[in-house]
C-alpha positions in Angstrom: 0.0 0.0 0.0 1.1 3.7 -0.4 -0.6 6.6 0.0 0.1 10.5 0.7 -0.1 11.6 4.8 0.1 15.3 5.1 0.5 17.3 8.3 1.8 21.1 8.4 2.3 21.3 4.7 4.7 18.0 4.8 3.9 14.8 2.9 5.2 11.3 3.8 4.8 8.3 1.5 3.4 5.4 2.5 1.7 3.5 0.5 -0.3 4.3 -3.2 -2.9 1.3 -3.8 -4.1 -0.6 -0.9 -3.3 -4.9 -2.2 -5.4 -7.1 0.4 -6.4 -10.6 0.6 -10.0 -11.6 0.7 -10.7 -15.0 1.5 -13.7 -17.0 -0.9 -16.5 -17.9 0.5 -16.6 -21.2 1.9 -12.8 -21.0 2.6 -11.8 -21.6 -0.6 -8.2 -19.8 -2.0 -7.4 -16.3 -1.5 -7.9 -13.8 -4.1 -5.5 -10.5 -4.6 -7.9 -7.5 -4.7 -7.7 -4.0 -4.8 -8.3 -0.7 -3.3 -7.2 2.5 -4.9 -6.9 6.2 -3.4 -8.6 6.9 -7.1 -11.2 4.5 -7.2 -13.9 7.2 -7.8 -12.3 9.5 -10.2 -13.9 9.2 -13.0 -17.4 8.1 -11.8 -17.8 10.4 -8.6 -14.7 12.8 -8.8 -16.5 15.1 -6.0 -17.3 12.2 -3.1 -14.5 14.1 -0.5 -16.0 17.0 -1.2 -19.8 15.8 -1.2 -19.2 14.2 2.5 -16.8 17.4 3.9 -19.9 19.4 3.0 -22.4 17.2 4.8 -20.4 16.3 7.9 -19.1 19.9 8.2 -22.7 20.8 8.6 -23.7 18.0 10.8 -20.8 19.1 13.1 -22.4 22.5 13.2 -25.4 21.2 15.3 -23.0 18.3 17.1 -19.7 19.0 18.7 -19.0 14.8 19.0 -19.8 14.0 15.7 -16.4 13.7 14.3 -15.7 11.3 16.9 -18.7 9.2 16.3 -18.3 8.8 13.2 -14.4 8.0 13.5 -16.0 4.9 15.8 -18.6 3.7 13.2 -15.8 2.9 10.9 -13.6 0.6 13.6 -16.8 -1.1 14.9 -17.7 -1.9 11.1 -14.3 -2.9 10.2 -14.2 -5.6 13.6 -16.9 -7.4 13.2 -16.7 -9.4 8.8 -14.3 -6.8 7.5 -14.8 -2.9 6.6 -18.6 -3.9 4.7 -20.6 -1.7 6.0 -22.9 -4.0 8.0 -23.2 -2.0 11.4 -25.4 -0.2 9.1 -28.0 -2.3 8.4 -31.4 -2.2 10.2 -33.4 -5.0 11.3 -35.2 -7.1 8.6 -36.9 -10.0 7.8 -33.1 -11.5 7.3 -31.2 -9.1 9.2 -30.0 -9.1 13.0 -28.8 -5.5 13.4 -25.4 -5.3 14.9 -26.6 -2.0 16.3 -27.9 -3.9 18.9 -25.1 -5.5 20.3 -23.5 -4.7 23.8 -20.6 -2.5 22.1 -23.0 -0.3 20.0 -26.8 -0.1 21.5 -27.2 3.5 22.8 -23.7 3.6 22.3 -22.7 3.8 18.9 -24.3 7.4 16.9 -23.9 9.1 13.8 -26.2 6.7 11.7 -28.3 9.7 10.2 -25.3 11.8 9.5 -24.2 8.6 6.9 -27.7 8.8 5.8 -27.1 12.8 4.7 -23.8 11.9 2.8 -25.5 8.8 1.3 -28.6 10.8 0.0 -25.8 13.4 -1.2 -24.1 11.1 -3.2 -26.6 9.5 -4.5 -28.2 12.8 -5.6 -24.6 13.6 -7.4 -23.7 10.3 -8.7 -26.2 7.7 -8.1 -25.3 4.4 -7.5 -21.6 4.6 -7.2 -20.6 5.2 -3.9 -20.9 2.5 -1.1 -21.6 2.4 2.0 -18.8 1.0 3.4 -16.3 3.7 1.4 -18.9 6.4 3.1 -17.6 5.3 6.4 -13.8 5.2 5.3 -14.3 8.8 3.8 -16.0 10.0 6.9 -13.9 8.9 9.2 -10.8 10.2 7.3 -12.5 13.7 6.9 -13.8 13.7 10.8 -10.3 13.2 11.8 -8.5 15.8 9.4 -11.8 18.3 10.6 -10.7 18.0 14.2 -6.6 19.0 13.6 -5.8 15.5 13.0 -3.4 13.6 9.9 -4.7 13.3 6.3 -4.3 10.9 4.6 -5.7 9.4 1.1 -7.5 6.7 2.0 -7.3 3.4 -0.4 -11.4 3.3 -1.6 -13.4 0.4 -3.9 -15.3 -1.3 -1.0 -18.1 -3.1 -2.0 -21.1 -3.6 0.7 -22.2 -6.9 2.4 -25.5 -8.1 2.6 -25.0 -9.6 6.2 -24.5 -8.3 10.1 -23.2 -10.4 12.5 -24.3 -9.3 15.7 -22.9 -12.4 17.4 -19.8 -11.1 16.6 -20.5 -7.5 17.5 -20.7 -9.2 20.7 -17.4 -11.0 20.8 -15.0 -9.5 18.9 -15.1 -5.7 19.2 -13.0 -4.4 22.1 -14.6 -3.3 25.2 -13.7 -0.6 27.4 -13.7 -2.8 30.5 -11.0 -5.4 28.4 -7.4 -6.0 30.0 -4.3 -5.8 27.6 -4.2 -9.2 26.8 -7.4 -9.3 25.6 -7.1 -6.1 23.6 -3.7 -7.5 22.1 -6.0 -10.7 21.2 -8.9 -9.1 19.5 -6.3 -7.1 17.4 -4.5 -9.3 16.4 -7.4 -11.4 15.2 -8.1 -8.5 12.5 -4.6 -8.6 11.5 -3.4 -5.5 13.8 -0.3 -5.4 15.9 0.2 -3.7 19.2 1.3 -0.1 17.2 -2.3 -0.6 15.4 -3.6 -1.1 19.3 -2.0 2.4 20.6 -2.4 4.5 17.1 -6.2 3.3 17.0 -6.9 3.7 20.7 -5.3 7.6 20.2 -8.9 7.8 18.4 -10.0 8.2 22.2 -8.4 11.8 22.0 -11.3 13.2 21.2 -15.3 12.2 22.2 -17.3 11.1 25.3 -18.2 8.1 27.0 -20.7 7.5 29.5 -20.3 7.0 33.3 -21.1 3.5 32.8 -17.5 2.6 31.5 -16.1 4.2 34.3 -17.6 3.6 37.8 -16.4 -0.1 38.2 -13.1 1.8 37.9 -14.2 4.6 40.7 -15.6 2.4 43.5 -15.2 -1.5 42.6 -12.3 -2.0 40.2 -11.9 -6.0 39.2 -14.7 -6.6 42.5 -12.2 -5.2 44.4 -14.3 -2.7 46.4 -11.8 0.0 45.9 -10.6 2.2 42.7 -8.6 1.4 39.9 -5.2 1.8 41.8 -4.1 3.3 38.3 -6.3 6.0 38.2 -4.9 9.3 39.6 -6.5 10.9 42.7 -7.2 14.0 41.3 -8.8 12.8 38.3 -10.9 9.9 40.2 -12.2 12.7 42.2 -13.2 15.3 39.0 -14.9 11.6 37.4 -16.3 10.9 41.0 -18.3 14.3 40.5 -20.0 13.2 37.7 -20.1 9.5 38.3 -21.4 9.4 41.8 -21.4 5.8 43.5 -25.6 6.2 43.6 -28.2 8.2 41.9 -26.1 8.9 39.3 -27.1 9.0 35.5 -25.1 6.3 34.2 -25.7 7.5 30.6 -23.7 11.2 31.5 -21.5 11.9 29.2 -17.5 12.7 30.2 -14.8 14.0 28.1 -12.7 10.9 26.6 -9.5 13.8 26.8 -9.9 16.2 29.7 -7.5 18.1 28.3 -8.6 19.4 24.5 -11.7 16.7 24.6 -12.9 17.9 21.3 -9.2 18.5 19.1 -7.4 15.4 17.3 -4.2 15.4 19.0 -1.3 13.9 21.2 -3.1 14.6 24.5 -4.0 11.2 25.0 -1.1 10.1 25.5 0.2 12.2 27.8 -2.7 11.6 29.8 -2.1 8.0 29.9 1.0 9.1 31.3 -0.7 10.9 34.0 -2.8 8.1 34.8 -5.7 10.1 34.0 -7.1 7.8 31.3 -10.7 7.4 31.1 -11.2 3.9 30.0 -9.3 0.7 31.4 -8.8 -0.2 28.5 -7.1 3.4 27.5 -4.9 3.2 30.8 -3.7 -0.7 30.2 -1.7 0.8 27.1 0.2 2.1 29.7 -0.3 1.3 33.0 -0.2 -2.9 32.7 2.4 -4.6 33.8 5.6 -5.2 31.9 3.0 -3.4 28.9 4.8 -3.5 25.7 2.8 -0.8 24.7 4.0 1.4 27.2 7.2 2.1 25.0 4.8 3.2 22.1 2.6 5.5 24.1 5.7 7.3 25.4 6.6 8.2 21.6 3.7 9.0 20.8 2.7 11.6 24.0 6.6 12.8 22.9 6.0 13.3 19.2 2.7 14.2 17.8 4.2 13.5 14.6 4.7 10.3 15.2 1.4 9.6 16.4 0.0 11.3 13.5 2.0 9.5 10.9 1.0 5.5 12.8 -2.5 6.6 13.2 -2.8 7.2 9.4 -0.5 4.2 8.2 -2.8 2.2 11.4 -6.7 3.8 9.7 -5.3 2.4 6.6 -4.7 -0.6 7.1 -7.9 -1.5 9.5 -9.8 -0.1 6.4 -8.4 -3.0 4.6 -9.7 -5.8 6.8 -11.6 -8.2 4.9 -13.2 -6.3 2.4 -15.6 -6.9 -0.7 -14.3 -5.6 -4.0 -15.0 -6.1 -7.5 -17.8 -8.1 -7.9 -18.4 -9.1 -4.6 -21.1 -7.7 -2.6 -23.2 -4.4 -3.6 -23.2 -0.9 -3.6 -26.0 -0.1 -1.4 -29.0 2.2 -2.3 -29.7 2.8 1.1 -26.9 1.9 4.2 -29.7 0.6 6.4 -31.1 -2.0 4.1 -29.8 -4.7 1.6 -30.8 -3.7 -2.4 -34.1 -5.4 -3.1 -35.2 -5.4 1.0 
């Protein structure tokens, strides 16, 4: 793969056509596929544009859209490849992944995708899948916010399946050790740099109490806090989070520092041991964490960060995808063509 990342005027190769391996159905022999930054330039030369307009306005009316949409794209991509199946609604034939543990009342930004969709459609209909939308958006949401660019590799075709079984199994939770992280990466083809750059995705967005107060007042059944959690911080969450009559659903800065700016911060926090998640503070704060190491470049060197995160949203974007004639190209993201 290479392709262009830019960051303060200065461009660093990469990788220009995405090659990936998409296993037949039925297990048969791979095929070599492909995914190019110029898939639609001939037949929809204005998608970047069409979905910066429309996310640009949704962003307008919703400070944590970026981030939301950022998350659609690694919750499609972990559960049967970057297809574009967290989309789909309940059917006749479809189980909605949207209603798994990981993404009911959780996962957001489903209407937004509908806007860009209807967009494209409207400028080039017929073209654009679903799955690409979500590649595009999160690339744009993440350059909107002060983030990398990067051109992402696009010619995603959409499946015709969700899997909410494994919505429930293999996405990451924010309650998961390191080990388990490292596992669930690695499963999709991602190495422990994939598991820090992707997780830097958590410097910017909320999440609700609920991830947090085992952490507060009964870490591991414990009874007590999260022994890695800073004081100061623990009490600023405990404000929100109370022990009882608290809203479990309140929202909390993922980055207490710039919660709403793509940037190093996250790291840095980590090293504070004023992450939000458990599964944010394992990066660092396990023991004998390999990851540590790569969380002290990155809080060091925002370049560095930026340049893994790009190389990292790349390659996640190729996991198991539909090309060619796999697939469809969805009229609609919520529904299978002919539903």
């Amino acid at each position: 793969m290479v392709c262009g990342v830019y960051h303060g005027g200065a461009r660093a190769v990469l990788l220009a056509v995405a090659v990936v391996l998409v296993v037949g159905v039925g297990g048969g022999a791979a095929q070599q596929q492909q995914l190019s930054e110029k898939f639609y330039e001939g037949s929809c030369p204005q998608v970047h544009r069409v979905v910066r307009r429309v996310l640009k306005a949704a962003h307008r009316a919703d400070a944590r859209i970026y981030a939301s949409l950022t998350r659609l794209h690694f919750h499609d991509c972990f559960v049967q490849g970057c297809d574009g199946s967290i989309l789909l609604d309940n059917s006749s034939s479809i189980v909605s992944e949207k209603y798994a543990r990981p993404n009911n009342n959780s996962a957001r930004g489903f209407e937004v995708v509908d806007d860009v969709k209807a967009a494209l459609e409207k400028a080039c209909p017929g073209v654009v899948s679903c799955a690409d939308i979500l590649a595009i958006a999160a690339k744009v949401s993440v350059e909107l916010s002060g983030g990398p660019r990067w051109r992402v590799p696009l010619g995603r075709r959409d499946g015709t399946t969700a899997n909410i079984t494994g919505a429930n199994s293999l996405l990451p939770s924010p309650r998961n050790n390191l080990t388990i992280l490292q596992r669930k990466f690695a499963a999709v083809g991602l190495d422990d740099t994939d598991l820090v750059a992707l997780s830097g995705a958590h410097t910017f967005g909320r999440a609700q109490c609920q991830f947090v107060t085992d952490r507060l007042y009964n870490f591991s059944k414990t009874g007590k806090p999260d022994p890695t959690l800073d004081g100061g911080y623990r009490a600023l969450l405990a404000a929100s989070c109370p022990r009882r009559g608290g809203n479990k659903t309140a929202l909390n800065d993922l980055d207490p520092t710039t919660p709403d700016a793509f940037d190093k911060n996250y790291f840095t926090n980590l090293e504070a041991n004023r992450g939000f998640l458990r599964s944010d503070q394992e990066l660092f704060s396990a023991p004998g964490a390999p990851t540590a190491a790569i969380v002290d470049r990155f809080a060091s060197s925002e370049k560095a960060f930026f340049k893994s995160f790009a190389a990292s949203m790349i390659k996640m974007g190729n996991v198991k995808v539909l090309t060619g004639g796999q697939g469809e190209v969805r009229k609609n993201c919520r529904m299978v063509n002919g539903s």
